[in-house]
Every structure is written in C-alpha cells, then in structure tokens.
ZAKE-81359 format. One record per residue (C-alpha): x, y, z; residue in one letter. Coordinates in steps of 0.2 Angstrom, whole numbers, padded with zeros to 4 digits, always signed. Layout:
XYZA/...
This chain:
+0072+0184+0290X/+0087+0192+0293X/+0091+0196+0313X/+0091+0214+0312X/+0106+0214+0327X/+0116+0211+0313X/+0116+0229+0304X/+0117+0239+0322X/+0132+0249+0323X/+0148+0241+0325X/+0160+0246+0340X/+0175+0259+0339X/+0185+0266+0351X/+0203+0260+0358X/+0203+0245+0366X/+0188+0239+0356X/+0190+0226+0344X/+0193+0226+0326X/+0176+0227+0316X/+0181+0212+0306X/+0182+0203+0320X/+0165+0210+0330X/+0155+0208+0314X/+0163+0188+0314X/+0156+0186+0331X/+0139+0193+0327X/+0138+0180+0313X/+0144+0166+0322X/+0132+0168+0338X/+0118+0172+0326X/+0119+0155+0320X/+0123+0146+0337X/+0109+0155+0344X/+0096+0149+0330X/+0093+0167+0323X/+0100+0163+0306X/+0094+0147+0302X/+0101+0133+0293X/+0099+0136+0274X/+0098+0153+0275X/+0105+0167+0265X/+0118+0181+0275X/+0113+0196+0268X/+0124+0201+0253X/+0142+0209+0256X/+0139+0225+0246X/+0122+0230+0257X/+0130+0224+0272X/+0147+0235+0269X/+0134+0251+0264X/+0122+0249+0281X/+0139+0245+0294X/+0150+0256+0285X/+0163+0245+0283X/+0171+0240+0268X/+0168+0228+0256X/+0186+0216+0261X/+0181+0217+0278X/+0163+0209+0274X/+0170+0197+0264X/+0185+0192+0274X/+0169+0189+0287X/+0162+0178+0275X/+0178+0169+0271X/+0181+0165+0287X/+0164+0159+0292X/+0166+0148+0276X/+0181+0141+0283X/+0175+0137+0300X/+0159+0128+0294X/+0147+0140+0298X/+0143+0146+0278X/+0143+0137+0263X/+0148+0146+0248X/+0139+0142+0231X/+0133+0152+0215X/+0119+0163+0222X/+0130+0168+0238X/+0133+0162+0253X/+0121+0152+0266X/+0121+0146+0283X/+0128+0129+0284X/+0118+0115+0291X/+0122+0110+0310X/+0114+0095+0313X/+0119+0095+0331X/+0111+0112+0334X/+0093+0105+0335X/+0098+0096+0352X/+0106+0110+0360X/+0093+0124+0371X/+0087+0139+0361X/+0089+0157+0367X/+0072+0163+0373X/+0064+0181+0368X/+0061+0182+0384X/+0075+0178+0400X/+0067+0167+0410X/+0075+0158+0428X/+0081+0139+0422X/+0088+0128+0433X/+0107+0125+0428X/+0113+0113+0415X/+0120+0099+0421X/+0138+0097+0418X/+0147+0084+0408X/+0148+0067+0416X/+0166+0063+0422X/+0173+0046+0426X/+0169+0039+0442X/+0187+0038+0449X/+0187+0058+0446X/+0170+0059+0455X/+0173+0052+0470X/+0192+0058+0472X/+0191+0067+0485X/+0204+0083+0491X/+0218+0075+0501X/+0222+0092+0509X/+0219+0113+0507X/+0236+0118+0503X/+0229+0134+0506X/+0243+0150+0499X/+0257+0143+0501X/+0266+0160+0503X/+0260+0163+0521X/+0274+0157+0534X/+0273+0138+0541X/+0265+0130+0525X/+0273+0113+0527X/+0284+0107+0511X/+0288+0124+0506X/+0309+0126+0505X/+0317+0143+0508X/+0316+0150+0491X/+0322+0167+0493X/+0340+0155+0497X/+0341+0149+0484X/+0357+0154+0475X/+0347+0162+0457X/+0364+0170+0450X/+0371+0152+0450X/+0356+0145+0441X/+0356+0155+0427X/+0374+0154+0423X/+0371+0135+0425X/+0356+0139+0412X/+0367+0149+0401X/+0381+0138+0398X/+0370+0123+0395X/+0359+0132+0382X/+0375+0138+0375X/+0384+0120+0372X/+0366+0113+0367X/+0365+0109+0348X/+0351+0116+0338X/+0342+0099+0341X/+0339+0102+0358X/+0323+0109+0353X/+0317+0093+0346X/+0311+0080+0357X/+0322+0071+0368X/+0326+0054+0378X/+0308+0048+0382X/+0318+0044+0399X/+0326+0060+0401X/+0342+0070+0396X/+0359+0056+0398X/+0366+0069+0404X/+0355+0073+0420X/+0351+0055+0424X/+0368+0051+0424X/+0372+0066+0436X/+0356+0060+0446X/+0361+0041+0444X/+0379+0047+0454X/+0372+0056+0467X/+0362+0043+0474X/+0377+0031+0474X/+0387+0042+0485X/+0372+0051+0494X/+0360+0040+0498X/+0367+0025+0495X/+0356+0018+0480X/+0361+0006+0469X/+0358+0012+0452X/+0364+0015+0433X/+0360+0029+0424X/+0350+0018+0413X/+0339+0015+0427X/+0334+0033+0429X/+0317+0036+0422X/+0315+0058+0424X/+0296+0061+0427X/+0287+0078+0432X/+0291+0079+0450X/+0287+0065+0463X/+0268+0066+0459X/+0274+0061+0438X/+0284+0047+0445X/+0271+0037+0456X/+0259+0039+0442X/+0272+0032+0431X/+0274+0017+0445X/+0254+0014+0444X/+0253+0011+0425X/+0270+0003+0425X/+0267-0010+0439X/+0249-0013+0444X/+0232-0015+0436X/+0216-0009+0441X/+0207-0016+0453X/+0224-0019+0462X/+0228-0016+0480X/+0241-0003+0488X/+0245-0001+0504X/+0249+0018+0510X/+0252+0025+0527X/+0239+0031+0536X/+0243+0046+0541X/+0253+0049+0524X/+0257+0057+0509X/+0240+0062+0499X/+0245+0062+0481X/+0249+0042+0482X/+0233+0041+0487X/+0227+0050+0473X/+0238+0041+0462X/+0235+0024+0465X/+0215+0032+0466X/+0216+0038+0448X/+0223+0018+0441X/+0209+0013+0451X/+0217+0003+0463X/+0209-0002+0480X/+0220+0007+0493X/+0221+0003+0509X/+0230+0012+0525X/+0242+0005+0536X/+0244+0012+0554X/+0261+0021+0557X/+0270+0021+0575X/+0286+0027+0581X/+0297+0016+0570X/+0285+0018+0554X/+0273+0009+0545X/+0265-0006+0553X/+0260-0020+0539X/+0250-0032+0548X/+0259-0053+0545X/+0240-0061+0540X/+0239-0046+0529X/+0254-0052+0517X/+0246-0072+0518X/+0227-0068+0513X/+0228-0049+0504X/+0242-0044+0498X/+0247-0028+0490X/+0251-0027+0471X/+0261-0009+0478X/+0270-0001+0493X/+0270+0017+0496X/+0280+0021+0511X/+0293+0035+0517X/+0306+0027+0527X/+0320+0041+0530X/+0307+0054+0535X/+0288+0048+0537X/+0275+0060+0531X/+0270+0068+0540X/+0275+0060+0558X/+0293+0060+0555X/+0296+0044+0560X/+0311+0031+0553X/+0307+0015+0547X/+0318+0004+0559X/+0330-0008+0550X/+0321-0022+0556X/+0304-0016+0549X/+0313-0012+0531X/+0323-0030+0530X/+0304-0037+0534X/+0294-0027+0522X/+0309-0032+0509X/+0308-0049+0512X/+0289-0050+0512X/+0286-0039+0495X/+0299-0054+0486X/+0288-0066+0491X/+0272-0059+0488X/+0277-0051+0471X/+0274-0034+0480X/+0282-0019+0472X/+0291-0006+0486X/+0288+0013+0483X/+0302+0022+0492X/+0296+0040+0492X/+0313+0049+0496X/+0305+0067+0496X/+0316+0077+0510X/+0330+0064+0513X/+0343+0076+0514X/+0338+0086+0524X/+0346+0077+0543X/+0346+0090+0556X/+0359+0076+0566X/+0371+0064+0562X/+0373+0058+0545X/+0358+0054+0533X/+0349+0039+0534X/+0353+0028+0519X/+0338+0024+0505X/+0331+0006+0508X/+0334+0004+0491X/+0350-0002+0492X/+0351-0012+0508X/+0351-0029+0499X/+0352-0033+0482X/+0337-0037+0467X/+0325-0028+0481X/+0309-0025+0473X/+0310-0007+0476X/+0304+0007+0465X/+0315+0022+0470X/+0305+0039+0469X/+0315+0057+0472X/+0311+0074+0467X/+0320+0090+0465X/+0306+0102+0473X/+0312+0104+0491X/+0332+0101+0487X/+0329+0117+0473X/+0312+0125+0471X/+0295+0114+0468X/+0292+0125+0453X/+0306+0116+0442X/+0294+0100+0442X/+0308+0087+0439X/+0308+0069+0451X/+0316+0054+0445X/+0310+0036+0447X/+0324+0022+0448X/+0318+0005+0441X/+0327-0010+0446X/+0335-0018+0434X/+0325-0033+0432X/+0310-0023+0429X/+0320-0010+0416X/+0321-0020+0402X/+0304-0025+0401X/+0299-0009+0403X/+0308+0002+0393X/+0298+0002+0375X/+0281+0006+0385X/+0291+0021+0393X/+0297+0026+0377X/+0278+0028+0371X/+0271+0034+0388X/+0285+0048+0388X/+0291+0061+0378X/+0306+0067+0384X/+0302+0087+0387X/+0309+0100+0397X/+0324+0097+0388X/+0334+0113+0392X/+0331+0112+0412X/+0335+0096+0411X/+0353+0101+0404X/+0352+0116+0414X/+0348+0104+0433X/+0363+0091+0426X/+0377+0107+0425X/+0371+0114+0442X/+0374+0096+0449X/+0389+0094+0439X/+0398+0110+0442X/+0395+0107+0462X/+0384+0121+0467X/+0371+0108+0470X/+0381+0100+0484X/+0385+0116+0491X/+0368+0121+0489X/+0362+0107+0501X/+0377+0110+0514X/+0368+0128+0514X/+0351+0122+0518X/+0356+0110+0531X/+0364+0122+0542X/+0349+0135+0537X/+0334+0121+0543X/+0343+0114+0557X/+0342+0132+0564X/+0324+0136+0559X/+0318+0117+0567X/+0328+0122+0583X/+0319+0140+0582X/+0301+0133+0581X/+0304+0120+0595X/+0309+0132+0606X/+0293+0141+0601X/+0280+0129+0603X/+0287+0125+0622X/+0286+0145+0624X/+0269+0146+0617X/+0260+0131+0617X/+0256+0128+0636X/+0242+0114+0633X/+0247+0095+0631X/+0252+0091+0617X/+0267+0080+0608X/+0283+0086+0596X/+0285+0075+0581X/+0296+0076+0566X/+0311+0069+0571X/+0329+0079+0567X/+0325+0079+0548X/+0315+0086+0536X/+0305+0104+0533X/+0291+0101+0547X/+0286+0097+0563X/+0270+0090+0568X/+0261+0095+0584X/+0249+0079+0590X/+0233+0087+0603X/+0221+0083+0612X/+0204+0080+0604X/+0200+0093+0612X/+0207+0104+0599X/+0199+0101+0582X/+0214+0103+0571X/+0204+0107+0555X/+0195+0122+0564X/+0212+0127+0568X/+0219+0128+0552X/+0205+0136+0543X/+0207+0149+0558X/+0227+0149+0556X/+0225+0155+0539X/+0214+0166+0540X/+0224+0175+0553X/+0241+0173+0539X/+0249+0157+0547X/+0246+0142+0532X/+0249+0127+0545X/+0240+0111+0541X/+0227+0100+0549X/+0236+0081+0553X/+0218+0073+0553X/+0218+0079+0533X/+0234+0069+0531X/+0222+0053+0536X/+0206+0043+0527X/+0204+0030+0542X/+0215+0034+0559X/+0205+0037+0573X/+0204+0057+0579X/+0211+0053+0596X/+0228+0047+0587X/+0228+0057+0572X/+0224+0074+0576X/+0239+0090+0578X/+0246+0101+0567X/+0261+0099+0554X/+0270+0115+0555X/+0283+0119+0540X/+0298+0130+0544X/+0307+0130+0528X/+0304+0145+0520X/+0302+0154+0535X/+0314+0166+0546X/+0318+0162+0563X/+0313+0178+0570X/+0296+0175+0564X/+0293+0160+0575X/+0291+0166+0590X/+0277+0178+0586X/+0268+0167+0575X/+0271+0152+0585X/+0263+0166+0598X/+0247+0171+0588X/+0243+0151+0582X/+0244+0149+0604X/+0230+0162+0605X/+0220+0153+0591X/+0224+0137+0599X/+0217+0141+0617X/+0199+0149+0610X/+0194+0136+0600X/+0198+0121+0612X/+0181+0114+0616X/
C-alpha cells in the first residue's frame, strides 16, 4: 500500500525547499521508516506529477536519484523499492509515540572512554584565561602582506601537496631561529612541522613508544601530554615538581623506566619553575642509559621577563636524546595551528619514510606565508614587542594580587611566561573558585585540574593568565576574584 503522506501537498513559499528535493526526502524516509517496503512499487511518475502538481522531470529526477543512491531499483514494469537488508535490525517507527528509553550509543575504544577532561578551558575571551597571548597586538597589516607576497611568488603547485615534513622553506627559517635563540642544535632537515604543540607530541608517541609503555609527566603539568601519551595507550605516570622542576626519583630509572619524558624546563606548567642545570645534565645522562626519550616542550620560552632567556636543554650536550617540541600559538596567534618537532639526528634517518606516510604536508600557504614573516624580521620584532608588553602586564597583576588578595597565599610563575599561579590554602577550594570566576567574567583556572595525583594541600591555587589582557583591568578584576575569594573560603 502506498503511504498516503506521500501525495499531501508539497511546501512552497521562500525559504522552503525546492519540491524536488522535499518530494526526495518523503521517499527516502518512507523507506527507512518501513512505510514503503522492500519490493514495493513507488507509485507511477505520471499520477504522482497529476496528484502533487509537480511536473513530470521533477518526478522522475526523484526517481533517478533514489535509483542512484540505492534506494529503488529500476526495471521493465517501473521502479521499486530496493531491498535493505540492514533495515530489519534497525527499530520501527510506531503508530503510536510512545516513551522508550534512549538508544545506547556506539561503543568507543576504551582509551576514549576513560580519557578524562584535563581542564574547562572555559571561553577563552574573558580576561585572565591562562595561555591566551595579546591578540589584538598582533601586528595583522604585516601578516597579510607577508601572506600576499608568499602567495604571489608561489607556483601553481602550491596547491598540490607538499613536504610530508613541512615547507623547506619554514623549517629552515624555524631550524635558524632556534640556533641563535634558543640555542638548539638542529638542521633544517631535522624539523618535522606538525599541527601546533598538541600534533607534535602525538607525532613523538607513535614515533617513539609503544603501547603499553610508560611516560613520565609532571605532576602538576601540561594536560595534553597526558592526553597524548593517553590516546597511544601508554601507562603515565606523574612526577612531583618543586622549585627547581621535575623531581624523577634515582630507584625509578634502575627498576621502571620510562620509554618518554615529558617536561618544561625553561618555564614549568604551570608552576613556573626552571629545571636547574644539575637536574637537566641528570635527567640527560639517565634517559641515555635507559633508552629514555626527552620531550622538551618549549611552549612560552621567549617570553623572559628578566635577563636573558633560558637556553633549550636540547642543546646542552651533544647526541641528547631529546625530542625538541615548539609551537607558534603564544609567539603569534594559537589559531595558525603550526609547532615543529626537532628529531635528533640519530633518530631522523630511521624515521623519515614513516613520516612521509604519517604526514601529508598541508597548510602549504601559511606555511610559506609564517617562513616570510620570519624571514623578512617582523617575527623578531614582533617578540621584542611582546616582551616589553607582558613584562608590564606580569608586573601589573602582581602588584594586584598583593592589593587584593589579603589571605595567605604564595606567587608562583617565575619572570617568564603568560601566567601566574596563585598557591591557597585548602581552605579555598580552587575548583569552586573558577566555576565562580567565570561565572562572574574572570576565566582563571583551577591548579588542582592541572594534577591527576598531588595532594590538595600542595596543589591547590589558581593559574592566572595576563597576556591578552590590559593593565588597567587588573586591578579591578584582581578586585572582584578578592571578593569571590573571601566567600567561598570554607
């Protein structure tokens, strides 16, 4: 029997769809639904066309189409619905609604099930959201002419696919950076381009570890290597941090050993803390004997509020097994989603034809685009710029939290980076704190969320980002978090 639904009156109107494509849908969820069973005959174009008003083309277009998709089957005494065998398993509409308990959804992997959120980022364009450079700084006008000229000097291939490791042209630039800024020793063919930071410790996973492997992070620290050594199910486990950085236990490196490192050593996330020379020589030496692989996360590096920047430990000795991980998002804008991963060159070889099919090479014209900006010096300048701009914004919100924040509580964060963190009392439940901050227009986060083991009484503040915020809003906000502060302590 024909589902009489199907000769009601079409739609019209503006903004309505075309018949055509109305009279499709009718048909399709006809047969999804059960209405029109398998087998069946659609009823014939000509007394369709006459009962819908429609023309003929538009009826059989309809057909055509449902032909095309496999829903109908075409043959000498017109066209019928196709059979779908899969449809017999799959819950039939009722005449009649009734309530029905939700279908279950699809079963994921276990590693996605039991990943858990490393932190609320919350909207990251209320003030104090840690990370968050000064955007409405950055210098646009000599961004696009840095797009323009490279998308005028690009050849037409361009548009093709390009390096799996990146465009020459930007890992070179990036490859000459690091020599003079942060002192790494590198090649240009030893600069993998990734998508940001969080693209480049995944490529160190697959790269350098298998699952069932263990990584050592800080504990409180950075939540997408945790999620990243999570998702090539490696066994993570977190290392205490302290004044001078992370602190690897000796029997640690004799009876477990990790197969990978994750650490911060110019600026820890989020404590602030350097890794002391001493503790870097150590960590060096022990990863060659253990077969350990060194992540070197250099997220905020340039951004030293005092003296000079504190050079990468990747180039302290030479042959360290040290995977050297950067990104672009707080030096330029987090949205160009470009990081680099530095291989040493005993690793390279091996690993360049299974980067040549893990990768793909895209972005191609940012890529050219990042590689002019650097080359042309507006990067440099563009850096000089921000250092002046956040050593004036850090200096603002810490004379703001000693105006406003009269409980006990301790400064970290150093003289670098984008953020201060603000250690209380476990008096103050830092997680009731931010979801109050932010409801009140202040996105700081919880220092407990940056941890999966520490203890509350030593990992429990707030981490307070003053990048892309003005001075002159510190001392009210810094104000009104004082007020949220003081009625919630327990």
């Amino acid at each position: 029997m024909t589902d009489p639904l199907l000769f009601s009156a079409l739609a019209d109107g503006p903004g309505v769809p075309s018949r055509q494509r109305q009279l499709l849908a009718r048909f399709k969820q006809a047969i999804l639904d059960g209405r029109l069973a398998a087998g069946s005959r659609l009823p014939s174009s000509r007394a369709l066309c006459e009962e819908l008003q429609v023309s003929r083309n538009t009826v059989l277009a309809v057909y055509e189409q449902l032909s095309a998709e496999g829903y109908a089957q075409a043959d000498r005494q017109g066209t019928r619905v196709a059979p779908l065998s899969s449809l017999s398993s799959l819950p039939r509409k009722p005449a009649v609604e009734v309530p029905a308990k939700a279908a279950p959804a699809p079963l994921q992997s276990r590693r996605v099930q039991t990943l858990a959120l490393t932190r609320d980022a919350g909207d990251r364009s209320l003030p104090l959201t840690p990370g968050m450079p000064a955007l409405n700084r950055f210098p646009i006008n000599a961004w696009l002419r840095a797009q323009e000229r490279a998308l005028r000097r690009a050849p037409p291939q361009v548009l093709g696919y390009g390096d799996p490791l990146g465009e020459p042209a930007l890992r070179s630039a990036i490859a000459q950076y690091l020599r003079v800024a942060r002192g790494v020793r590198c090649e240009a063919a030893q600069v993998v381009v990734t998508e940001g930071a969080q693209g480049a410790l995944s490529l160190c996973v697959r790269l350098f570890s298998n699952p069932g492997d263990t990584a050592w992070v800080e504990d409180p620290g950075y939540g997408g290597a945790r999620t990243a050594f999570h998702a090539g199910d490696l066994k993570t486990v977190g290392m205490a941090v302290d004044s001078e950085g992370i602190v690897i236990p000796e029997r640690l490196w004799r009876t477990r050993p990790a197969r990978l490192v994750h650490v911060t050593p110019s600026h820890q996330y989020p404590t602030g803390a350097v890794l002391s020379l001493a503790r870097r020589l150590s960590l060096i030496e022990q990863a060659h004997r253990a077969g350990s692989w060194i992540i070197e996360d250099d997220y905020d590096s340039e951004f030293r509020h005092r003296g000079h920047p504190v050079p990468a430990m990747q180039g302290l000795l030479p042959r360290a097994p040290v995977l050297y991980v950067g990104t672009f998002s707080k030096t330029m804008f987090p949205a160009l989603r470009i990081g680099f991963l530095v291989l040493p060159k005993s690793a390279g070889e091996g690993a360049y034809p299974a980067l040549a099919e893990l990768l793909r090479g895209g972005h191609r014209l940012e890529q050219l685009a990042l590689a002019e900006f650097i080359a042309s010096g507006q990067f440099s300048r563009h850096l000089g710029r921000m250092r002046r701009l956040y050593r004036e914004r850090q200096r603002a919100l810490r004379e703001a939290l000693a105006s406003h924040l009269k409980m006990e509580h301790e400064v970290l964060g150093g003289d670098s980076g984008l953020h201060l963190t603000v250690r209380l009392p476990e008096a103050y439940d830092d997680a009731a704190i931010s979801a109050a901050a932010r409801a009140a227009g202040i996105n700081v986060g919880a220092l407990s969320s940056f941890s999966a083991a520490r203890p509350k009484a030593t990992c429990n503040g707030l981490v307070i980002g003053y990048g892309d915020t003005s001075e002159d809003q510190f001392l009210p906000l810094i104000g009104r978090l004082g007020g949220i502060l003081r009625k919630l302590a327990r």
